[in-house]
N, C-alpha and C positions, 0 to 999 in steps of 0.2 A: 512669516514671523514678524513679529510687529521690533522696531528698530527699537524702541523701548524695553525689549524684550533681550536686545543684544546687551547684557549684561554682567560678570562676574558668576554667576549663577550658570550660564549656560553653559560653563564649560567644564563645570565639575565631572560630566558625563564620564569625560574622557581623559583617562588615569594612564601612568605609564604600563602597565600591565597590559592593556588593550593595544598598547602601540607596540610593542612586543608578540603578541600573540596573535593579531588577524592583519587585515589586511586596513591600513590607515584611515580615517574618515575624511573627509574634505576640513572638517575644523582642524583634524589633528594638524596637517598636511598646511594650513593658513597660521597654528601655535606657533609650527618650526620658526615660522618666519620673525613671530612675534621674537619668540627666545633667541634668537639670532642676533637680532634687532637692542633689544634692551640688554643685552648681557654684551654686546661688542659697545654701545656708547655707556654701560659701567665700566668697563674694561679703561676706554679713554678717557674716560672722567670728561666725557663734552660729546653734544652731538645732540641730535632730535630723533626720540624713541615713538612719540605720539604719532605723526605721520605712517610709519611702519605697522605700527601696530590697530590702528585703525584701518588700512587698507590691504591688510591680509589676505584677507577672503577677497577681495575681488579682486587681488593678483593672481590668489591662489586657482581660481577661475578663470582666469584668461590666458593665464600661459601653461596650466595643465588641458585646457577645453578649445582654445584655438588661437594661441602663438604659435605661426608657423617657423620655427627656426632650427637652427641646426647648431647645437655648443662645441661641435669637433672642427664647425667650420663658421666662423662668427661672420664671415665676410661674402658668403653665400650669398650673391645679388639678388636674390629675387628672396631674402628675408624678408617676413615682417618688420618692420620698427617701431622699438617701443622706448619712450621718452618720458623718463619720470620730470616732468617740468618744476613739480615741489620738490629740488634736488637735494632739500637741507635732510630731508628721507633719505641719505641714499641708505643708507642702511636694507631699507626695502630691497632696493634693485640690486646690491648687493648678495643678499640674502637668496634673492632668483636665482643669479648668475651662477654661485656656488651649488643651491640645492639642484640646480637644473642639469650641472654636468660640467660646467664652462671650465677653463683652466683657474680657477681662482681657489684655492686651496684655504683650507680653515686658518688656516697661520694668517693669511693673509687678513682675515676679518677678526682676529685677534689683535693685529697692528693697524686697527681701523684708527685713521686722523693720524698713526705716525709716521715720521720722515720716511720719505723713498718706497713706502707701504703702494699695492696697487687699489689703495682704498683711501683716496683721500677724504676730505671733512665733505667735501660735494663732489658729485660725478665726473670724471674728469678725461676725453675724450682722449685715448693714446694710453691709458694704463691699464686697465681692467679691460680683457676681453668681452666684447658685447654691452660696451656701453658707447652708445652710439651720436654722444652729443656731450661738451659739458656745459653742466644747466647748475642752476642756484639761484642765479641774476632773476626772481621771477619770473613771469612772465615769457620769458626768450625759450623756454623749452616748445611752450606749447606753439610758439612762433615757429621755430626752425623745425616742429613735425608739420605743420603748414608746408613748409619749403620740400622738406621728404616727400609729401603727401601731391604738392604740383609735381614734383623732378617726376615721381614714376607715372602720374598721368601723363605729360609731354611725353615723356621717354617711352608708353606705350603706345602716345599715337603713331609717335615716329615709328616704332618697330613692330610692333603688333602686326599678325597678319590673320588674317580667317584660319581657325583649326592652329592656330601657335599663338597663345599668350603668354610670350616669354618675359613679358614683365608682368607683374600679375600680384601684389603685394599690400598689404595694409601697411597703416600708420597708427599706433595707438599712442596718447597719452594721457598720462595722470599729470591733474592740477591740481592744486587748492585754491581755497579764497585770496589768498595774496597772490596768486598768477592773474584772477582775476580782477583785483583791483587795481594791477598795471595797467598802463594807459595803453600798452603793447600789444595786449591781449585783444584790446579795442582793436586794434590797428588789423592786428591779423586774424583776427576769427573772420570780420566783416568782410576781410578779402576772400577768405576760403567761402565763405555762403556765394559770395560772386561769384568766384570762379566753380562750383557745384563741386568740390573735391570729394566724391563720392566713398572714397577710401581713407577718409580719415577719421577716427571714430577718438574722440576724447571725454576721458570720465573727471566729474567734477568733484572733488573729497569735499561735501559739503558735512564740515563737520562743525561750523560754528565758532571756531578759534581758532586766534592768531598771537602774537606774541604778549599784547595787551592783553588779552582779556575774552569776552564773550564779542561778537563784529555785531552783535547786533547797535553798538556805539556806534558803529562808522562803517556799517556796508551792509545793505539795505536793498539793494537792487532785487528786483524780480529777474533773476539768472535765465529763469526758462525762458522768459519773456524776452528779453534782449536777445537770445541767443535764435529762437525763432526771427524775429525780426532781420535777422541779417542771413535769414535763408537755410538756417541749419535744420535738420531735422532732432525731436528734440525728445530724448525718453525721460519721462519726470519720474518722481516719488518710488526708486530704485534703493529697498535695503542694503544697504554696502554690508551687509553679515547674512545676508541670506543666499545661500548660492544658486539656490533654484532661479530666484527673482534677479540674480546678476546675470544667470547663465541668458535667461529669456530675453533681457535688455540687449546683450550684445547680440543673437540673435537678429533682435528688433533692428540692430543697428543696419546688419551686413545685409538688410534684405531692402534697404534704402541706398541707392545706388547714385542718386544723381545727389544726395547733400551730405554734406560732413555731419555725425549725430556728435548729441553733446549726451551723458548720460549723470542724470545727476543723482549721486550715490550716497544717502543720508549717512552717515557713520558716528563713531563714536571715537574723537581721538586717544589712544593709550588703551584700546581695547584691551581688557582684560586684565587691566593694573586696580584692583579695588579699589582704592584708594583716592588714586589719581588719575583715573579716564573722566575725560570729559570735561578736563579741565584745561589751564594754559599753563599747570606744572608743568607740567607732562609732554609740553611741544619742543623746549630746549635743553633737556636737564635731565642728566641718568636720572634713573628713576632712584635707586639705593639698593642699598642691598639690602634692607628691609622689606621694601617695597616687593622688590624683584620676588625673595623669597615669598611672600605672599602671593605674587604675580605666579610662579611656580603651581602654586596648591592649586590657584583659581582655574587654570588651564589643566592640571592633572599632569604634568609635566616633570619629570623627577632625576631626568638626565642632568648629568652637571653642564655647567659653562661649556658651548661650543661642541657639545658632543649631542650628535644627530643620531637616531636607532636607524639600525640598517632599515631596515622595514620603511620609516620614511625619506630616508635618502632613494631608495632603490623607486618608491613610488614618484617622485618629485622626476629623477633620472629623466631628460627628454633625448638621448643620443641616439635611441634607436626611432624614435618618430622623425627626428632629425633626418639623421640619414637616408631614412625612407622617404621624407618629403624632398629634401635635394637630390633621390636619388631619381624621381620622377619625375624631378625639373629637369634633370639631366638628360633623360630619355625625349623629354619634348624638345630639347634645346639639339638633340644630336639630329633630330629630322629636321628640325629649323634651319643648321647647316646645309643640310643636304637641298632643300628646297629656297635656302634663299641666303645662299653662299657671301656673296657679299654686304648684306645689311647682317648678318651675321657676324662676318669681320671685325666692319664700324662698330656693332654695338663691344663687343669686348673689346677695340681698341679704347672707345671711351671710356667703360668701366673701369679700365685699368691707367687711367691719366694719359694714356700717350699722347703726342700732337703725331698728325700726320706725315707721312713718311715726306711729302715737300716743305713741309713748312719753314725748314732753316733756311734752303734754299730761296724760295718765293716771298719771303718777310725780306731777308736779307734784300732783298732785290727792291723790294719794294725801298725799304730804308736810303737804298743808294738814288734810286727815279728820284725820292724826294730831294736828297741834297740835291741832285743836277735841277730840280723843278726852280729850287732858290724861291720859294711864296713867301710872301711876307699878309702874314692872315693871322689870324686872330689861333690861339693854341688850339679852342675849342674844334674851332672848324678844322685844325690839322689833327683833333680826337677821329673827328669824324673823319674827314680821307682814310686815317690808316683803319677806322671801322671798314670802312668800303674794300680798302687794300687787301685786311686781315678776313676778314669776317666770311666770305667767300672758301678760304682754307679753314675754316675752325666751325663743321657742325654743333661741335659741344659749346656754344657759345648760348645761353641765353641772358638777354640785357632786359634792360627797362630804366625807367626813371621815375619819379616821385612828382610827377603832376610836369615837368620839368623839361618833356622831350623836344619843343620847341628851343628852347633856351639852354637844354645841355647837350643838344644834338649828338642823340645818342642811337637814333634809329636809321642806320643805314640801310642801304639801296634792295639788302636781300631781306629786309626785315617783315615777317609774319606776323602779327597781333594773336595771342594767345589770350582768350580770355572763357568766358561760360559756356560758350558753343561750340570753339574750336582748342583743343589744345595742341593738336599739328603746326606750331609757331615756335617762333625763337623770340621772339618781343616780348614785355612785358608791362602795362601801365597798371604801375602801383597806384596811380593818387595819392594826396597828399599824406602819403604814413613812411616816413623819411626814416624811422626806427622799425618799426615794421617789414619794411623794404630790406633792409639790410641784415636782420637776423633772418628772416626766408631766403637770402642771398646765399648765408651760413647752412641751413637746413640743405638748400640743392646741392652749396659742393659738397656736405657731407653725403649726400645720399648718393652721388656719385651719375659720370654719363654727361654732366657740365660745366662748364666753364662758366660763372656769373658774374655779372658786372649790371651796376644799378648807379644812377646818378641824382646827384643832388644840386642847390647853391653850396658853397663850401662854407655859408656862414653856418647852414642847416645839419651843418655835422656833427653838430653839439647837439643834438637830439636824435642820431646813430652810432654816441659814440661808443656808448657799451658796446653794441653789436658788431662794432668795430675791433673790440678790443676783445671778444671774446674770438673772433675769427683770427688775430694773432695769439691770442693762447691756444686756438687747440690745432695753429698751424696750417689753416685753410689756404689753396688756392681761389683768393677770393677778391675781387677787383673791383675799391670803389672808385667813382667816378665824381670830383667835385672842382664844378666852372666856377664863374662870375668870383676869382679868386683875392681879391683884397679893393683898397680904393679905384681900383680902374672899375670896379661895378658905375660909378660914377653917382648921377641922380639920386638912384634909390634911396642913397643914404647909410646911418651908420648902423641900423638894425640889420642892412644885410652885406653891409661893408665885412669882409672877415681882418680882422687884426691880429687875433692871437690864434688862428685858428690851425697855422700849418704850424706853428711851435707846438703846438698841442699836440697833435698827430704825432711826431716826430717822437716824443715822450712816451711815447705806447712799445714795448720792445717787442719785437718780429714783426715787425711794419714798415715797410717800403713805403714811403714817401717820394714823389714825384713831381717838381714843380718844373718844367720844362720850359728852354727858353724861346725857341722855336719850331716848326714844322717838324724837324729832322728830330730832334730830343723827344717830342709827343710821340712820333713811331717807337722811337727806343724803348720809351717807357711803357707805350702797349706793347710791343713783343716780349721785355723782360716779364712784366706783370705775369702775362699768359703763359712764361716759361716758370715760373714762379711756383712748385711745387707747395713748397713749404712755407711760405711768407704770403700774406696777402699783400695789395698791392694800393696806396690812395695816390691814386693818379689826378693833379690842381692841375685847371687851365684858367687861360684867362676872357674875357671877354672882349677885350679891344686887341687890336692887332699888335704883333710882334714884329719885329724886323727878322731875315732871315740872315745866318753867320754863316759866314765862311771858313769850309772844313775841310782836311785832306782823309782822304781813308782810315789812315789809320788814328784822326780824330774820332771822326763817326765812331769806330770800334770801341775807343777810350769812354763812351758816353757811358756803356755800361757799368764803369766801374765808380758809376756815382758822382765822380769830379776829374775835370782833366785842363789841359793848359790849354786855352780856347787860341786863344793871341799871344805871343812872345814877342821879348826883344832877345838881341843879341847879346851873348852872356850871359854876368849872373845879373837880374832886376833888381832896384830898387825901393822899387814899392810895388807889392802885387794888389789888385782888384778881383771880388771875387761876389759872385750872384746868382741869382735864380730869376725865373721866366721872365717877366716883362723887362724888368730892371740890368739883366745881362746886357741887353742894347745899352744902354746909360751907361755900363764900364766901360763898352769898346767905346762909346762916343767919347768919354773920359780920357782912355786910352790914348787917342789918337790927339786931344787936346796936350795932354802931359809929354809924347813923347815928338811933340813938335817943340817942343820947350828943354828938350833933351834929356829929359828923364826915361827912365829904362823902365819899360813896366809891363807888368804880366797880369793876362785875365783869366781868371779860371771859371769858367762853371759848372757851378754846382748843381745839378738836378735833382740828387739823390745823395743825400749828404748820409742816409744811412749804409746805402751801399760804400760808400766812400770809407766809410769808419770801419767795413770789415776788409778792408786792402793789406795788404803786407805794408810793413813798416818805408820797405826801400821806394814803393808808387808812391805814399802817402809824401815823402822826404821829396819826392821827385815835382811834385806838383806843388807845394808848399813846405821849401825850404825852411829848416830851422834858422838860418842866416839873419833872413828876410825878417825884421820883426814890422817893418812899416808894411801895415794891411791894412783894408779896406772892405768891410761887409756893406753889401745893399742889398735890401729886402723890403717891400712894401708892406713888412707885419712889424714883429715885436725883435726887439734886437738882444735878448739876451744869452740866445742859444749860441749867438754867431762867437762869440768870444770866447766859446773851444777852440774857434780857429782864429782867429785875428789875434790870439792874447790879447795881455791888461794893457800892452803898447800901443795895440790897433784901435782900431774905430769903428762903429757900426752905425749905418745910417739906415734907418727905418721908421718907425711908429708906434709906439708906447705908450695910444691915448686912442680913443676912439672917435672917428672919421666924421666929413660932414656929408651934405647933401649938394653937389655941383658936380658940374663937368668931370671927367677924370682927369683931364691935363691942367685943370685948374687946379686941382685938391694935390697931382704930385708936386705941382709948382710952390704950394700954400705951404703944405708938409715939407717941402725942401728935399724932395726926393727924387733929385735930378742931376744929368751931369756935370753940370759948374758944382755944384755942392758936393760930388766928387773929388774932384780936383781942387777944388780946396782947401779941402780935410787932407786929400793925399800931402799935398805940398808940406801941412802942416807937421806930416808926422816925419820928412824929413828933414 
């Protein structure tokens, strides 16, 4: 059927009478979705109906013809996953999850975009059952099925055995034109064609509009073209309303094994609204309730708002395919036991987040060698030991770095290169796709079985920071890694100087920041990171050396709680000092200036000033007194944050202008970020 042919016209066929009376057609079965769709963003008065309604039929084909999933059990490991990465649709996936079985009840798509609703304005990772990512941010969906799409190839080299393919799973996603005109998409398709991700199959909604207008103004690209070039296998000139010719597409897809297919599925957006398909009304904007009604007649559709006929709720129903496809995962998985009793184990304990039954023990220990080691090495190089330390206990660890692994030393001694020909690896070289890197970071821990960590410069985090930010929204155990952390970069200069870069982080909420001031804090902040269920983790080192501090036990233990009393004097202080990584040295050396001069003074360091901030009142009181108003911030970035803790009385000595190109000990001497200038300022403020 010619795509020109998908028009208002074609669906007159089918009347509510016929959906009543036989057995539902594949359009009726793709309308549900539409009426779902356009009648929940009237309902909210906001929302994108066109997406939805356009991409019906080749939902309605894929998750009735070969989504493997089970909606009694959303968490079913060895699921398909499917990623609407145009997640301003969600409407669509919505619309699935309900007709398909899932717990998501009609009330729920009646309070679509309202508060507390399990149906936010985009997909949102932790409310709706079976929604397996939150996506909106363009581009980042079809990124993070990337990440999906590597986790279960690694994860079935690792465990797969002849006669047991216990991991065994597709990736599907839906895009539009604006996932492809992010520069992310760039990033991450070109890596999945490298790496041959044979299980990922992504359909492109090439329907010609975007919020403007027609794209043929501003996106031009030859798609199949690009998309071949970067190693994908590629199905062109695919009716998105014909279901024969969608069904043979994917088909086409699964029977190409070694590249990820792209399938690009002409459409028409707002299918089946007269009036307004095919247009850019039609992409943000209920349609009306004129429209709708109209939309109604043209589909033969005559049920009110949000009321499905049995007939096609019962056809759409996937709980009993469900169950029967887990139920025969199940059965290969109970001889998989039997035959290979302990890789068995490992892989459910990783599926299910646990750390290994030593690792408290054997970190912990590790943590203490360090303080007795006393190194005074650069933070980075003490990333890397507790890589070496940790990395040995933690199989679910896979890392990598962004063109970076020299200079972020991020590949320790067990590390394997994962790339086109082996996926049996824990390593990863991204190349230079710093945003890229970090939303596939998000895709593995969502998909589960690892632990990710991907390194940057720390200046280069301004171009992961979304992906950053959406790993603290949907709550990810997710660990990035950023060296060469303010002017001690030295030379290079102020383009990769970072200045505002850890305030900035720090502004992101469920984000563990970590700026460590030696060897022993770098361990802390890898074991917490990795203990870190629920919060991801940006772990800053630096590149020149650190001095190392001296700690008693139960300092070391204090680290974790973000900030603790590094140095005391006797009594109550006078003026406290208080810092992160490189600049912590500069208190104590301050320190010991000030209280040779008989001043009482206290240093605190900070490593994790967010941890710090969720302490009980009476730790927080204990380490920085209310008494005490004479304080002291030192930070090699931006000084505004510091004056939560210093008050309007205190002082912060940092950088609030951007860097030059010299030495590092020249540029903290130039900036004044040193301990005479310390001291001071202390003096001053008493």
């Amino acid at each position: 059927m010619s795509i020109l042919a998908a028009s208002s016209t074609n669906y007159s066929a089918t009347n509510n009478a016929s959906i009543m009376s036989q057995t539902p057609t594949r359009k009726t079965l793709a309308n549900a979705i539409r009426v779902l769709s356009m009648d929940a963003v009237q309902q909210a008065n906001s929302g994108h109906p066109g997406a939805p309604m356009g991409m019906a039929d080749i939902a309605e084909v894929l998750w009735n013809d070969f989504l493997s999933h089970n909606p009694a059990n959303p968490h079913w490991v060895n699921r398909d996953r499917f990623i609407l990465s145009n997640g301003h649709g969600s409407m669509l996936l919505y619309s699935l999850l309900h007709l398909s079985g899932y717990e998501l009840d009609i009330e729920e798509l009646r309070n679509f975009r309202q508060l507390h609703s399990k149906t936010p304005g985009h997909p949102e990772y932790g409310y709706a059952p079976g929604v397996e990512t939150t996506t909106g941010p363009l581009g980042q969906g079809v990124t993070n099925a990337v990440g999906m799409a590597l986790a279960e190839k690694v994860l079935a080299a690792q465990f797969n055995k002849p006669n047991f393919p216990v991991v065994d799973h597709y990736t599907y996603t839906f895009m539009g034109d604006g996932c492809l005109m992010e520069g992310i998409s760039h990033e991450a398709c070109s890596y999945a064609g490298t790496l041959g991700l044979g299980k990922l199959i992504a359909f492109w909604d090439d329907n010609g509009i975007s919020i403007d207008g027609d794209v043929e103004g501003w996106f031009t690209d030859d798609t199949p073209a690009r998309f071949e070039a970067y190693g994908w296998h590629v199905v062109s000139g695919v009716d998105g309303h014909d279901a024969a010719d969608i069904k043979q597409a994917i088909e086409q897809a699964k029977n190409e094994t070694s590249k990820p297919t792209l399938i690009c599925c002409k459409t028409v957006i707002g299918s089946g609204a007269p009036n307004k398909e095919g247009t850019h009304h039609v992409h943000g904007a209920p349609l009306g309730a004129e429209e709708i009604a109209e939309t109604r007649k043209v589909l033969g559709w005559s049920a009110p708002a949000f009321e499905i006929p049995s007939e096609v709720k019962n056809a759409w129903d996937a709980n009993d395919k469900g169950e029967q496809a887990e139920s025969a995962w199940e059965t290969l998985f109970e001889s998989y036991v039997e035959q290979c009793p302990e890789l068995a184990d490992e892989l459910l304990r990783r599926l299910a987040g646990e750390l290994a039954d030593d690792w408290e023990e054997k970190s912990t220990a590790f943590i203490a060698n360090a303080q007795q080691a006393a190194e005074t090495i650069a933070s980075r190089k003490a990333s890397l030991n507790a890589l070496n330390g940790f990395g040995p206990l933690l199989p679910e660890f896979l890392g990598g770095s962004a063109d970076l692994t020299g200079s972020n030393l991020t590949e320790w001694s067990g590390c394997v290169d994962v790339d086109g020909t082996n996926a049996n690896g824990n390593y990863l070289h991204y190349g230079v796709r710093e945003f890229g890197m970090s939303a596939i970071q998000n895709g593995l821990a969502l998909h589960g079985g690892f632990i990710p960590y991907g390194a940057t410069f720390l200046t280069f985090s301004d171009y992961a920071r979304n992906a950053v930010r959406m790993a603290a929204l949907m709550k990810l155990r997710n660990i990035f890694v950023y060296t060469h952390d303010s002017i001690g970069l030295g030379e290079d200069g102020p383009t990769h100087q970072s200045v505002e870069h850890v305030s900035s982080l720090r502004l992101i909420p469920n984000l563990d920041v970590w700026r460590p001031c030696d060897a022993v804090e770098s361990a802390v902040a890898w074991k917490c990171a990795v203990e870190s269920e629920n919060t991801p983790s940006a772990l800053i080192f630096t590149r020149q050396n650190v001095q190392h501090q001296q700690r008693s036990a139960e300092q070391v233990a204090a680290i974790a709680k973000g900030a603790y009393i590094l140095q005391d004097c006797t009594g109550e202080p006078q003026v406290i000092l208080m810092g992160t990584g490189s600049e912590v040295e500069l208190a104590t050396t301050a320190a010991a200036v000030l209280s040779d001069e008989g001043i009482k003074v206290r240093v605190v360091s900070m490593p994790c000033v967010d941890l710090f901030d969720k302490q009980d009142a009476a730790y927080k009181e204990s380490v920085l007194p209310a008494a005490v108003s004479a304080r002291v911030a030192i930070e090699a970035g931006s000084t505004g944050l510091w004056y939560k803790y210093v008050g309007l009385q205190g002082a912060v000595i940092g950088l609030d202008r951007f860097g030059e190109s010299a030495p590092a000990k020249e540029l903290f001497e130039f900036f004044g970020i040193t301990a005479e200038k310390l001291v001071t300022t202390a003096k001053g403020l008493l």
